[in-house]
C-alpha positions in Angstrom: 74.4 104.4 83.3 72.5 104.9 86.5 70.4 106.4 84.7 68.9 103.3 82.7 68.1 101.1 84.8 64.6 100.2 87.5 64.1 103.3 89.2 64.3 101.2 92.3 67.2 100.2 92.0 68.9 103.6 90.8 66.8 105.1 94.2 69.1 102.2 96.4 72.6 102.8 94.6 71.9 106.5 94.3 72.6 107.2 98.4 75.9 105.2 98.5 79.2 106.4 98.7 81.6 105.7 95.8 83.1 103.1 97.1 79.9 101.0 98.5 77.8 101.7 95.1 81.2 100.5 93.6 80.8 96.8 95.5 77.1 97.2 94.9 77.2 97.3 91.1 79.8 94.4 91.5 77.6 92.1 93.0 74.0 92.6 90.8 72.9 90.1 90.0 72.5 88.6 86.3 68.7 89.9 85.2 69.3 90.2 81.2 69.1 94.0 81.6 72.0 95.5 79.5 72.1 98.7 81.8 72.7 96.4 84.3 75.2 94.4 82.9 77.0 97.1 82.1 76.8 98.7 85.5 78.6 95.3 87.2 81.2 95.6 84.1 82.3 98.6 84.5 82.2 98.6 88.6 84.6 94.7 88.1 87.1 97.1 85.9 87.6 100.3 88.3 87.7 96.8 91.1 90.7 95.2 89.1 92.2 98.8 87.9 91.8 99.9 91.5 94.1 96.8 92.9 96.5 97.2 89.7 97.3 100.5 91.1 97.6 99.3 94.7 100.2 96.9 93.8 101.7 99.0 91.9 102.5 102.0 94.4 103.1 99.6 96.3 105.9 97.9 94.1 107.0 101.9 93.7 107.7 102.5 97.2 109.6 99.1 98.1 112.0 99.9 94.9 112.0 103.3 96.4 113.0 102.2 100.0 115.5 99.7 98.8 117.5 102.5 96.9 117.5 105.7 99.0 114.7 104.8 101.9 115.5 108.6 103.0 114.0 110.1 100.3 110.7 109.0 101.6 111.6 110.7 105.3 111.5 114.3 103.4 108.3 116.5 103.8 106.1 116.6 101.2 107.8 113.4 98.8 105.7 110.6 98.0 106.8 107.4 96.2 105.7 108.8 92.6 108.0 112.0 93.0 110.8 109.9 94.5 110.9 107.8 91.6 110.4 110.1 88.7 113.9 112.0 90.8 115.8 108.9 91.2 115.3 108.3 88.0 115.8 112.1 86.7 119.3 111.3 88.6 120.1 107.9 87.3 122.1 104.9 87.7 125.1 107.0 88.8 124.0 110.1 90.9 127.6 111.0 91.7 128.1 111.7 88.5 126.2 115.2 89.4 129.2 117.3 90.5 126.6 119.7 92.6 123.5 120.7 93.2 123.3 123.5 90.5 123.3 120.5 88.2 120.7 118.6 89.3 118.7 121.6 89.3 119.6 122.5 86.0 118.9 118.7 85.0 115.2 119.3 86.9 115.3 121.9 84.7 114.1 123.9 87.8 117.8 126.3 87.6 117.0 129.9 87.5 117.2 131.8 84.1 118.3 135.8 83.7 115.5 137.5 81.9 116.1 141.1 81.7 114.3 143.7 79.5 116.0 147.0 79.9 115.5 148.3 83.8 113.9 144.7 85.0 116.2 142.4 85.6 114.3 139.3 86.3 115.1 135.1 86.7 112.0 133.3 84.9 111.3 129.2 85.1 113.7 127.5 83.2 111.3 125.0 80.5 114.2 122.7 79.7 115.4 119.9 81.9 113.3 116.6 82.8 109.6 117.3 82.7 108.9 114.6 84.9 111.6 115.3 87.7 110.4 119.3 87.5 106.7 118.0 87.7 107.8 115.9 90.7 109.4 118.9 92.6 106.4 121.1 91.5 104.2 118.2 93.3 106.6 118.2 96.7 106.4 121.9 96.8 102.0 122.3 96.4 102.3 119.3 99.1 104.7 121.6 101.0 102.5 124.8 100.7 99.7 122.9 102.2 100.8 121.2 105.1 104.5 122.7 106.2 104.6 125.8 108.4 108.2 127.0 107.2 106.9 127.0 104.0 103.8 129.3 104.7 105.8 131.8 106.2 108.6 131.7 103.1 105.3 132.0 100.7 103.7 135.2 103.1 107.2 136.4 104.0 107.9 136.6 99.4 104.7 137.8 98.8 105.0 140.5 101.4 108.0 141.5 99.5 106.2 141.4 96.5 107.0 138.3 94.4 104.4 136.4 92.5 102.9 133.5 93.3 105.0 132.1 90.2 108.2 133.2 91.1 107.7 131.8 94.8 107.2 128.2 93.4 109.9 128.8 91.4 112.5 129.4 94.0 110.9 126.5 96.2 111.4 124.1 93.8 115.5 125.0 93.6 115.3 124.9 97.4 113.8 121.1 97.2 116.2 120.4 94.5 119.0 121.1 96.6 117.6 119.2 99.7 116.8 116.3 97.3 120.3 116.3 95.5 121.8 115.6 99.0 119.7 113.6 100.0 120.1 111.2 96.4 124.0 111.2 96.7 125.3 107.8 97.5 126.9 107.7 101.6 130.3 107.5 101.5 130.1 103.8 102.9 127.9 103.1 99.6 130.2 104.8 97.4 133.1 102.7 98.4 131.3 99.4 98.4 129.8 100.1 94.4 133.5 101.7 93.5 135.2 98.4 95.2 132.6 95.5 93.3 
């Protein structure tokens, strides 16, 4: 669109950042010019779209922190991946006798895959897409920033896994620190068992 309109004006909105060309094109004034109209429509959508999603993390993470505020405490898991787990888990996360099952409902629980002298565990592709694309998520974030999970990553490759088969056991590994941190406290567990 930039591309239609004075070449004055493209020269002034062409060295601002997103964000500033964003208010820019917000605030032009009405001159007739379709190009510009459609410039200050389109930067008043990504305005309103942009707050819709504000609100909206934001309404994710206090629904988050008012069921299991822990699950926010754990390296590498956002409010997006701690929703699409909780509700992977449910209403009733006790009913999950271990760990291997919420794995296995992640769909992140290892699978044999043998063909004669290889005997091999591949990615399971069953399970809940969104709860396996969550852990997948926690374990890139995990891969960039924590240390213990560089050396894992260097220590497996040194051994010679794949790439692949390294996020593969990573995301069991989160799965069984998420699965404990999702279980209700005992406390909780009496109060809802009680009502």
């Amino acid at each position: 669109m930039l591309l239609g309109v004075d070449p004055a004006l493209r020269e002034a909105l062409s060295k601002l950042t997103n964000t500033a060309l964003i208010a820019r094109c917000a605030d032009l004034p009405e001159t007739g010019d379709a190009a510009v109209f459609t410039l200050r429509l389109l930067a008043r959508r990504i305005q309103q779209l942009t707050a819709e999603v504000k609100e909206l993390a934001h309404r994710v993470t206090k629904a988050v922190r008012h069921c299991r505020p822990q699950l926010l405490d754990v390296t590498g898991v956002g409010p997006d991946s701690a929703a699409a787990l909780l509700i992977a888990a449910g209403d009733n996360p006790e009913r999950l006798a271990s760990e291997a099952s919420f794995a296995a409902l992640c769909g992140v629980s290892p699978v044999e895959q043998s063909s004669g002298k290889t005997q091999r565990r591949r990615l399971n592709r069953g399970g809940n897409r969104q709860a396996n694309a969550a852990l997948y998520r926690i374990v890139v974030t995990r891969l960039r920033r924590d240390a213990r999970t560089r050396l894992y990553l260097e220590r497996r490759t040194q051994q010679g896994m794949s790439k692949r088969e390294i996020i593969r056991c990573l995301k069991r590994y989160v799965a069984r620190e998420i699965y404990r941190e999702i279980q209700p406290t005992p406390a909780l567990a009496a109060s809802s068992s009680a009502a």
